[in-house]
PyMOL commands that place a pseudoatom at each C-alpha (Angstrom):
pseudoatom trace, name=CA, resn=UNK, resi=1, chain=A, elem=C, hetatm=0, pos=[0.000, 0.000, 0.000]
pseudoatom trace, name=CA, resn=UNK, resi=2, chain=A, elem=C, hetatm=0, pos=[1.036, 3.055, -1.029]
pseudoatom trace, name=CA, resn=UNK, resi=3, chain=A, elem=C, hetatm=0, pos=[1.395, 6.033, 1.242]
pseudoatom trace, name=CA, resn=UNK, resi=4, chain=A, elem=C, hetatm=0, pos=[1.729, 9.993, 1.409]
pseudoatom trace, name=CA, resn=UNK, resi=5, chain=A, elem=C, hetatm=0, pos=[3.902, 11.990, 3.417]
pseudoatom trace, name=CA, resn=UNK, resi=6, chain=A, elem=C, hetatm=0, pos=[3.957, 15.894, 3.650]
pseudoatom trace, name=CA, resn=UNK, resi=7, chain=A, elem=C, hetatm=0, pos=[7.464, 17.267, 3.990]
pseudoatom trace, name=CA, resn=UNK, resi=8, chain=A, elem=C, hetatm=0, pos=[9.179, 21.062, 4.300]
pseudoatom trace, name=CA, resn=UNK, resi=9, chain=A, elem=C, hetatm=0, pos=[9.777, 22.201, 0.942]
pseudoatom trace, name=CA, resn=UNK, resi=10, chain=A, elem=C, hetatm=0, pos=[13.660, 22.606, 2.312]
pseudoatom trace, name=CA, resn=UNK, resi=11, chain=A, elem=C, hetatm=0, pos=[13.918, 19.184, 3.960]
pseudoatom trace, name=CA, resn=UNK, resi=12, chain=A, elem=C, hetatm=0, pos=[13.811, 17.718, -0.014]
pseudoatom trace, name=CA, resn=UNK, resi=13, chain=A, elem=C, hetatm=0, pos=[16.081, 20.152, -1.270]
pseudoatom trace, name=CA, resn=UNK, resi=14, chain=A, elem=C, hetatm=0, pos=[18.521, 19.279, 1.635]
pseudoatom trace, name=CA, resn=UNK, resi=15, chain=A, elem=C, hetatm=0, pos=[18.300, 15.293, 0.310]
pseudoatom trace, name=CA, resn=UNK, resi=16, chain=A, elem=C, hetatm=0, pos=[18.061, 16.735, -3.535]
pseudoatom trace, name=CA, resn=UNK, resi=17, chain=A, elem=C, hetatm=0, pos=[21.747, 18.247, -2.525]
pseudoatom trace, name=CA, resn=UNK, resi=18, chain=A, elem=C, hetatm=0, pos=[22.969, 15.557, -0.671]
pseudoatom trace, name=CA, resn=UNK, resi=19, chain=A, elem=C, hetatm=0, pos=[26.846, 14.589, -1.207]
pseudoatom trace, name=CA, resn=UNK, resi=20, chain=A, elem=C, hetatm=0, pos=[29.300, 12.385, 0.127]
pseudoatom trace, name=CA, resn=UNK, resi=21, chain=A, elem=C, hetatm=0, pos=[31.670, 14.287, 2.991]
pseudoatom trace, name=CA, resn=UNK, resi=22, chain=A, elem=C, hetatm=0, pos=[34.889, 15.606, 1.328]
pseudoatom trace, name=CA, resn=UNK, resi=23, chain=A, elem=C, hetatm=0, pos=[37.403, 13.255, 2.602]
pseudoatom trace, name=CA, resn=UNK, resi=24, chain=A, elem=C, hetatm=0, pos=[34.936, 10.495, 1.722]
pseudoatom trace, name=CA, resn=UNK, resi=25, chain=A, elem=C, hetatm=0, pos=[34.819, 11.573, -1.836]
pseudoatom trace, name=CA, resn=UNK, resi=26, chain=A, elem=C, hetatm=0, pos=[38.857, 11.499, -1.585]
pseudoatom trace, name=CA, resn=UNK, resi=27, chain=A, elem=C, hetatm=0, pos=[38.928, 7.835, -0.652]
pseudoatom trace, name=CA, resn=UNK, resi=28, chain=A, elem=C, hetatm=0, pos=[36.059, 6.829, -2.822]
pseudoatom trace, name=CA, resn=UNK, resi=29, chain=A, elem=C, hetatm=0, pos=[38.140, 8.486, -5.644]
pseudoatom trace, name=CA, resn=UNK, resi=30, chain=A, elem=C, hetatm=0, pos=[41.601, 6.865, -4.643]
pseudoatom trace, name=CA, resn=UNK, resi=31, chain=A, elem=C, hetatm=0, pos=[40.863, 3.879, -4.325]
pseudoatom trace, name=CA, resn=UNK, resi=32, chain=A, elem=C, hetatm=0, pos=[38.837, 4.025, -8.114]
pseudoatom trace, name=CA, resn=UNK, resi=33, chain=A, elem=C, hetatm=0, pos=[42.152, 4.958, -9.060]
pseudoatom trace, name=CA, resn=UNK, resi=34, chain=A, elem=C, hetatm=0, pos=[44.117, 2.061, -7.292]
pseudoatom trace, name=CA, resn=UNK, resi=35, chain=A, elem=C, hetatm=0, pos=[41.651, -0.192, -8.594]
pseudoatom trace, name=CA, resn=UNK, resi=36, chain=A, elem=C, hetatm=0, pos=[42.135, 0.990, -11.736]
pseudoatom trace, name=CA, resn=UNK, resi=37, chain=A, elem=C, hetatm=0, pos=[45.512, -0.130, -11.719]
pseudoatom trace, name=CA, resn=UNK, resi=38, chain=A, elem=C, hetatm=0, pos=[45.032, -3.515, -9.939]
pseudoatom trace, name=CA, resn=UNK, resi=39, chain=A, elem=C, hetatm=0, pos=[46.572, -2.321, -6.290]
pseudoatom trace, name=CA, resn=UNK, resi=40, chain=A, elem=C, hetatm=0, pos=[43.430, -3.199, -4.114]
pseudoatom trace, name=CA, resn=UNK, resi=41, chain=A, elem=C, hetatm=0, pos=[43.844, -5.464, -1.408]
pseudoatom trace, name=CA, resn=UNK, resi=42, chain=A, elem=C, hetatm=0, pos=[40.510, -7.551, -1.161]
pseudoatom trace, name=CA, resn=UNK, resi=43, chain=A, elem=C, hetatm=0, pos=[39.535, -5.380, 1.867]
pseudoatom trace, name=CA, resn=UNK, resi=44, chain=A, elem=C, hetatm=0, pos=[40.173, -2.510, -0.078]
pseudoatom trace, name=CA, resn=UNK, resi=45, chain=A, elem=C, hetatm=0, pos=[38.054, -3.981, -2.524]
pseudoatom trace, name=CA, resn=UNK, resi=46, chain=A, elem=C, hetatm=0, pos=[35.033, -4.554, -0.322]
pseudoatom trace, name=CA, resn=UNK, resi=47, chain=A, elem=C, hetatm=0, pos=[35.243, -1.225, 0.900]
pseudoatom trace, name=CA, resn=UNK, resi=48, chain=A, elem=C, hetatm=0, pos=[34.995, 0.122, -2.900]
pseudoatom trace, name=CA, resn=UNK, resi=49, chain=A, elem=C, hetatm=0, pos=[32.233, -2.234, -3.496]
pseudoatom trace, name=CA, resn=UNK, resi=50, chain=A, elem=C, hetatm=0, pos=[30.314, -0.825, -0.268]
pseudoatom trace, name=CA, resn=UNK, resi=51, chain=A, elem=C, hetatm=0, pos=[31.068, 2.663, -1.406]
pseudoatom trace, name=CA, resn=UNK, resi=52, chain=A, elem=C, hetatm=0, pos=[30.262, 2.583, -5.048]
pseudoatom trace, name=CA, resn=UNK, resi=53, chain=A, elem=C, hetatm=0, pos=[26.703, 0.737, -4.050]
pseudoatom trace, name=CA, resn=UNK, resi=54, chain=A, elem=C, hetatm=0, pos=[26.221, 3.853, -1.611]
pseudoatom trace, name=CA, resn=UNK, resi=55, chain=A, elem=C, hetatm=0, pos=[26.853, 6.399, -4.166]
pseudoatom trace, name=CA, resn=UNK, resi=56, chain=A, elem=C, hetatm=0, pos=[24.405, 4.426, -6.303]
pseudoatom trace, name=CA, resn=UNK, resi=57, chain=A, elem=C, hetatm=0, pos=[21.900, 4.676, -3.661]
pseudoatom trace, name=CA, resn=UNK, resi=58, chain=A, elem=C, hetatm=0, pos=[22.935, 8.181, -2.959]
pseudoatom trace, name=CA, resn=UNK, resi=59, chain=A, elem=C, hetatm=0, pos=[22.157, 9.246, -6.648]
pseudoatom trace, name=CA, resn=UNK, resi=60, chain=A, elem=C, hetatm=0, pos=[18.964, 7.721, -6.732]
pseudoatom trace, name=CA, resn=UNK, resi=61, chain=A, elem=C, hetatm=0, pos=[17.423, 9.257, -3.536]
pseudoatom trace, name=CA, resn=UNK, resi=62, chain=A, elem=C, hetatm=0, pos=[18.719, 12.478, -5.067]
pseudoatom trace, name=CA, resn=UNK, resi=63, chain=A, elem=C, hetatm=0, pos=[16.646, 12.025, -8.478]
pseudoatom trace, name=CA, resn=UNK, resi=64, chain=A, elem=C, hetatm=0, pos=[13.852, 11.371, -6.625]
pseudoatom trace, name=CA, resn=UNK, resi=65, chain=A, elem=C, hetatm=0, pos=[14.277, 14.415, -4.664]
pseudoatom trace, name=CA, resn=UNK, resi=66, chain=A, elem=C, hetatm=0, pos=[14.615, 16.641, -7.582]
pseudoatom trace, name=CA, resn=UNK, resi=67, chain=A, elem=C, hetatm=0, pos=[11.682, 15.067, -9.365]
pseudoatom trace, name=CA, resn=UNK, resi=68, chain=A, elem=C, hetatm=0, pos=[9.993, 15.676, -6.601]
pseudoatom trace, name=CA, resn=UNK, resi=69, chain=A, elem=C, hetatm=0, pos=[10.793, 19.734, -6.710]
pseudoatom trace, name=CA, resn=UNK, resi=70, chain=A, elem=C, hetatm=0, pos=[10.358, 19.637, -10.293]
pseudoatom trace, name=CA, resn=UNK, resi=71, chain=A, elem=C, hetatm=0, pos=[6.706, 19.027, -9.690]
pseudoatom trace, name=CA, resn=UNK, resi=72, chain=A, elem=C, hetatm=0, pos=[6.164, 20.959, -6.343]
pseudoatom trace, name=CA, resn=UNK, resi=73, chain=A, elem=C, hetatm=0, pos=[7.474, 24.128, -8.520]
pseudoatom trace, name=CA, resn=UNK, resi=74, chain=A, elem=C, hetatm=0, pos=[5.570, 23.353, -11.685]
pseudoatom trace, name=CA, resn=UNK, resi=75, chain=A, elem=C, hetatm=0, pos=[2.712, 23.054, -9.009]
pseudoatom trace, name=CA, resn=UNK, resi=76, chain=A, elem=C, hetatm=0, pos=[3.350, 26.568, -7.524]
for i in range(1, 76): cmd.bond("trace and resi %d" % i, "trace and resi %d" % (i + 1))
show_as sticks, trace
zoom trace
């Protein structure tokens, strides 16, 4: 069953502009780059694995987000 939720306008923006923290993005982006050239031990890997499936996750909730302020602005 499908349900609706009112939120503050500013509460979806806030998860439309949601990031990663800065020294977050710096590992995520290191070790892409170490596994780029094969230097990941398999913990490493795991960790990339857990990150990159976060991001993906990340991106998604954003999309909705914005879709989501796409039509409340359309609306008003």
């Amino acid at each position: 069953m499908s349900q609706t939720i009112q939120a503050p306008f500013k509460y979806i923006e806030e998860i439309a502009n949601l990031e990663f923290p800065t020294v977050t993005q710096g590992k995520l982006r290191d070790l892409m780059e170490r596994n780029n050239e094969g230097g990941l031990s398999d913990d490493e890997r795991q960790y990339l694995q857990a990150l990159v499936e976060l991001s993906e996750r990340l991106g998604l909730i954003r999309g909705q987000a914005k879709v989501l302020l796409g039509l409340s602005r359309k609306e008003g």
